[in-house]
LODREN-890246 format. One record per residue (C-alpha): x negated, y, z negated; residue in one letter. Coordinates in steps of 0.001 Angstrom, whole numbers, plus 500000, padded with zeros to 6 digits. Layout:
XYZA/...
//
This chain:
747202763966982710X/749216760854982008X/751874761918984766X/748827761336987372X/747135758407985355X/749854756208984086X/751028755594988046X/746932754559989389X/745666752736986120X/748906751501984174X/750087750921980446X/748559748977978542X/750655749230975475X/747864750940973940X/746901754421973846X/743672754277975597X/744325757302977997X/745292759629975463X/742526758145973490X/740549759496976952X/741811762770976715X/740764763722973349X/737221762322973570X/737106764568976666X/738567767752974493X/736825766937971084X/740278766391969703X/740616764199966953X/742447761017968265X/743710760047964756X/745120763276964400X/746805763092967899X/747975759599967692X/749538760251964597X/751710762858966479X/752337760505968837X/753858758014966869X/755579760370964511X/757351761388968309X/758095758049969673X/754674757068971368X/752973754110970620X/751917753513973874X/750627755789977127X/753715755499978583X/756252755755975749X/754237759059974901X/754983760031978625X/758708759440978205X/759209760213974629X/756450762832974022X/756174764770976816X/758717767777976362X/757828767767972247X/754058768225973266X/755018770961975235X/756664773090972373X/754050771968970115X/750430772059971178X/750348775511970567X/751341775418967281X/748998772967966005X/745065773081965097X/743835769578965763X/
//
């Protein structure tokens, strides 16, 4: 999602399109953002260039 996103809408040094993506899941955004930062990714785009390959190992892993 933020590989299509970031490039149209931007960073805004905030997390508001991951924030998107878990209201749109029913993901808990505290729980996720957490991760993110724990990983590098205080921001949509750090998460994209930080984040991206440990996501990929670990979504499946966790129960958010």
């Amino acid at each position: 999602m933020l590989n299509a996103a970031l490039p149209n809408r931007g960073c805004d040094h905030t997390l508001r399109l991951v924030r998107q993506w878990t209201d749109e899941r029913g993901l808990s955004f505290d729980a996720v953002a957490a991760w993110c930062h724990e990983n590098g990714g205080y921001c949509d785009c750090e998460v994209l260039a930080n984040c991206e390959e440990r996501w990929q190992d670990a979504k499946h892993d966790v129960n958010w």
